[in-house]
MDAnalysis code that builds the backbone (N, CA, C; Angstrom):
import MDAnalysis as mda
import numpy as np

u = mda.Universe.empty(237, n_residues=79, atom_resindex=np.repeat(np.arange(79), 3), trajectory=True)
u.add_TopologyAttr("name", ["N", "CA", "C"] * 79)
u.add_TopologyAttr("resid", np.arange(1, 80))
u.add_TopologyAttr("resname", ["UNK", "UNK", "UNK", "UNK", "UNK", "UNK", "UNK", "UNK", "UNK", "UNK", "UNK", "UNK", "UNK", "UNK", "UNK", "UNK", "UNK", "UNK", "UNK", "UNK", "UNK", "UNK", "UNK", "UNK", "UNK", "UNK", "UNK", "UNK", "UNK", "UNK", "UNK", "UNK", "UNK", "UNK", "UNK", "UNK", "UNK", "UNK", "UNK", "UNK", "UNK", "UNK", "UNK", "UNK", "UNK", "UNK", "UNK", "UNK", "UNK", "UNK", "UNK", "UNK", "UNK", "UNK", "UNK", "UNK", "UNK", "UNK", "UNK", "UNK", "UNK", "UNK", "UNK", "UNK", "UNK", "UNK", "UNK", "UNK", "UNK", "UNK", "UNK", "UNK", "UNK", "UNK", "UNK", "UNK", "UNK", "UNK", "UNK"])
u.atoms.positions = np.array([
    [128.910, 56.020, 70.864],
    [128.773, 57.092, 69.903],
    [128.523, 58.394, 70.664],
    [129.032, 59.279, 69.991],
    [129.242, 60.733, 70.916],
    [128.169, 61.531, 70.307],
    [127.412, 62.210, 70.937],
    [126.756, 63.718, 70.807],
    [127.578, 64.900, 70.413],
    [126.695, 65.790, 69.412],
    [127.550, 66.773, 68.860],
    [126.340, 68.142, 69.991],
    [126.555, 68.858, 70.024],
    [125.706, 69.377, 70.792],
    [125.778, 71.230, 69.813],
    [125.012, 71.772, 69.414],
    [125.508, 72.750, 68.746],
    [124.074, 73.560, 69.295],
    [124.706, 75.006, 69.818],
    [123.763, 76.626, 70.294],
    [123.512, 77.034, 69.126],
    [122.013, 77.211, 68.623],
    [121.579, 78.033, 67.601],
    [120.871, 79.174, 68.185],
    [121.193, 80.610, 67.507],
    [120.329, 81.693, 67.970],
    [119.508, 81.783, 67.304],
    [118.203, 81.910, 67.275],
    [117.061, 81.974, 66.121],
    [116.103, 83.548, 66.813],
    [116.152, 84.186, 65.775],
    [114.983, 85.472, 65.788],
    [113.997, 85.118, 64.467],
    [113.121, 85.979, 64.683],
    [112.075, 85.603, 63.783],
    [110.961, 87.014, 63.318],
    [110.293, 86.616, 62.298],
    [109.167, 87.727, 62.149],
    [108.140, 86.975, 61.744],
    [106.931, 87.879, 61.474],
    [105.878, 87.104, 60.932],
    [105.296, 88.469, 60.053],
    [104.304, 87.912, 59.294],
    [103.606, 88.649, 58.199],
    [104.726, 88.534, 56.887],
    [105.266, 87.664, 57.274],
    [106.115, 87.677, 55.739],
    [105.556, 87.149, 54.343],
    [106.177, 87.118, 53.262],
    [105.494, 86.297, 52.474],
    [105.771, 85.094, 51.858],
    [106.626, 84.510, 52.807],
    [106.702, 82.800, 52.729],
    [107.133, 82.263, 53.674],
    [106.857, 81.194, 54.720],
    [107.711, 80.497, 55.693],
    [108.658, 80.347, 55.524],
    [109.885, 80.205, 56.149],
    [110.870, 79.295, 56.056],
    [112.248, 80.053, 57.027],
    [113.117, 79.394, 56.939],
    [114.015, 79.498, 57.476],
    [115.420, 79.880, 56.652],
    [115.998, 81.429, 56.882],
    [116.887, 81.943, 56.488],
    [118.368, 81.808, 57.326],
    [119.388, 81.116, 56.916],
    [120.535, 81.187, 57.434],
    [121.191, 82.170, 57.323],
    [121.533, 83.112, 58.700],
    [122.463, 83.987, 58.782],
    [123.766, 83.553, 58.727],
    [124.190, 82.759, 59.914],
    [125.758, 82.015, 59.984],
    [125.492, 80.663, 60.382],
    [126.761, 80.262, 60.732],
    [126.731, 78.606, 61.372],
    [125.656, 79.058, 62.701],
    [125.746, 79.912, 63.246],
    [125.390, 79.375, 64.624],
    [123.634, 80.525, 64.694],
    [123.571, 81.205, 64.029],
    [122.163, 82.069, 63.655],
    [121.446, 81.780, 62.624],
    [120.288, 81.877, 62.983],
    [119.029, 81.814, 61.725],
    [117.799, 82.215, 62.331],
    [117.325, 82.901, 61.230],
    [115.699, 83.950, 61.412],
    [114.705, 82.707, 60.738],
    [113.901, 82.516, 61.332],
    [112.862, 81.874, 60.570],
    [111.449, 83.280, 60.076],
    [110.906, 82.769, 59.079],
    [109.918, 83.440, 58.750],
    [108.417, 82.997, 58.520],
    [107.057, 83.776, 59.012],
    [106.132, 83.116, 59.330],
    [105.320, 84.347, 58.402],
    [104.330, 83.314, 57.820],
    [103.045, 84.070, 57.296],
    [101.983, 85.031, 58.447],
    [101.960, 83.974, 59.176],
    [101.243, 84.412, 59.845],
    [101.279, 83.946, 61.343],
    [101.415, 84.577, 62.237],
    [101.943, 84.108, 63.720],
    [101.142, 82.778, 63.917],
    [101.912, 81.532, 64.655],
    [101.373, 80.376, 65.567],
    [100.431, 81.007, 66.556],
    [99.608, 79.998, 67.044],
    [99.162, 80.610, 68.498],
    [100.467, 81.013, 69.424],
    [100.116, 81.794, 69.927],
    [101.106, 81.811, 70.922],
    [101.615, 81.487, 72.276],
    [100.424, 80.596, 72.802],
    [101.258, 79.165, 73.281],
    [102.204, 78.097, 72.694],
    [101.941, 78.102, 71.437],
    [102.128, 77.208, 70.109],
    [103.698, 77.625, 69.965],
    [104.319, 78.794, 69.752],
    [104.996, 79.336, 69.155],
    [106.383, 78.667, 69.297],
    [106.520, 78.665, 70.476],
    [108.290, 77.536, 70.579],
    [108.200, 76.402, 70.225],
    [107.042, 75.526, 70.003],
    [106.599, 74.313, 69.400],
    [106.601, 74.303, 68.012],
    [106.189, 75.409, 67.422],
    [106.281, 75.029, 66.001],
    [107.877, 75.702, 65.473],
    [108.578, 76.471, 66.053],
    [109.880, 77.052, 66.115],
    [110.624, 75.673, 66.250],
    [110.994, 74.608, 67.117],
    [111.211, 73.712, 67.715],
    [110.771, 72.627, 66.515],
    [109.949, 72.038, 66.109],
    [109.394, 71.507, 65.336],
    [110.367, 71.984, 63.969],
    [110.078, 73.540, 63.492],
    [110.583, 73.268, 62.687],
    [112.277, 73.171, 62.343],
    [112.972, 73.993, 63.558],
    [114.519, 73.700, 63.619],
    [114.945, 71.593, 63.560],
    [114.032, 70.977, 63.743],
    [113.963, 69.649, 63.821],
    [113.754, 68.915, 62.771],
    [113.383, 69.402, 61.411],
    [113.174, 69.172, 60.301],
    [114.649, 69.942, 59.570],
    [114.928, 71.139, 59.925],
    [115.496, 71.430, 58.865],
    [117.159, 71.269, 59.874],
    [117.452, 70.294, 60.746],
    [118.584, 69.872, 60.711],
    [118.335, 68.309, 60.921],
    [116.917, 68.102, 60.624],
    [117.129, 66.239, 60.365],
    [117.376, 65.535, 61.511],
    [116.960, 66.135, 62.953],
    [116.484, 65.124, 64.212],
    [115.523, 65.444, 64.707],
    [115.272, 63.976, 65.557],
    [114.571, 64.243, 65.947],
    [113.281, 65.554, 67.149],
    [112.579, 65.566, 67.678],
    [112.064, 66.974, 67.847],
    [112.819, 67.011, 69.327],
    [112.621, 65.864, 69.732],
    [113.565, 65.325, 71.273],
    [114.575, 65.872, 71.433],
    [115.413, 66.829, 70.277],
    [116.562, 66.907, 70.323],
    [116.907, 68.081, 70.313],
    [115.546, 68.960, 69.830],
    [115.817, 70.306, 69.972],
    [114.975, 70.891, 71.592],
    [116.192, 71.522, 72.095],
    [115.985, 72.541, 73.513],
    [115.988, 73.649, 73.363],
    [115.072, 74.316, 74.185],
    [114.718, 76.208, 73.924],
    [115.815, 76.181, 75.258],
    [116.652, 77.004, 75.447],
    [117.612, 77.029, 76.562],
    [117.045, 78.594, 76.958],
    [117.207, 79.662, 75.978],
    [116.849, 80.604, 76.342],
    [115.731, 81.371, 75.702],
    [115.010, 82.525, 76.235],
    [114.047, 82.989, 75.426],
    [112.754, 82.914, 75.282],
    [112.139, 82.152, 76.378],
    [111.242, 81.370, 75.796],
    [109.866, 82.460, 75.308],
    [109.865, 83.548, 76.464],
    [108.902, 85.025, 75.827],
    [109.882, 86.362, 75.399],
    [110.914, 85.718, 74.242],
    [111.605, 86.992, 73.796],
    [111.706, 86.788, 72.539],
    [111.673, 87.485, 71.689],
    [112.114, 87.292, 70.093],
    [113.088, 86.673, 69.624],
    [114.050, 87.101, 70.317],
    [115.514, 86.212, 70.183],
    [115.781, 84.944, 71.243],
    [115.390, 83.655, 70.367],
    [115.522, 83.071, 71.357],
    [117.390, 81.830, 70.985],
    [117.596, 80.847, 72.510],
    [119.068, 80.292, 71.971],
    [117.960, 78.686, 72.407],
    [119.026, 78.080, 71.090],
    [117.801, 76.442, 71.228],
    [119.374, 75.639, 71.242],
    [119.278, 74.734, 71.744],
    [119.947, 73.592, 71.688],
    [119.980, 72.623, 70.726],
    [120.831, 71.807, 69.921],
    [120.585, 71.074, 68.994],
    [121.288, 69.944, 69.418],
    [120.899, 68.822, 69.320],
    [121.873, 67.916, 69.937],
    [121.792, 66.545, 68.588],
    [122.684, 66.171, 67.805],
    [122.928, 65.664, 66.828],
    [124.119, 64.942, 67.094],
    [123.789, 63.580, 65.695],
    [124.766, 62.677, 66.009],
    [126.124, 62.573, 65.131],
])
């Protein structure tokens, strides 16, 4: 069985007034935060949640780029 491997760009804000995750296109999406993670925390719960809302496991999502920039590129690797 083959790997699909798909680059997501994700930017983000915080102080919004609901979490979640807004789809720009196939390959972009802004997530939105009430209130900032710690910020050690922050690619973990970014990561965490790109892993829920494409339904693998967390193993599967990679920060490739970004890791102290707003705009960051994650890896998705799906079956």
């Amino acid at each position: 069985m083959s790997s699909v491997l798909t680059k997501i760009t994700v930017t983000f804000s915080v102080n919004a007034k609901s979490t979640g995750i807004d789809t720009i296109s196939d390959t972009k999406l802004h997530i939105r935060f009430t209130q900032p993670p710690k910020a050690d925390k922050f690619n973990q719960v970014i990561s965490q949640m790109l892993a829920r809302y494409f339904n693998v496991p967390l193993t599967h999502v990679v920060l490739q780029h970004g890791e102290k920039l707003p705009k960051k590129t994650f890896l998705i690797i799906g079956k």
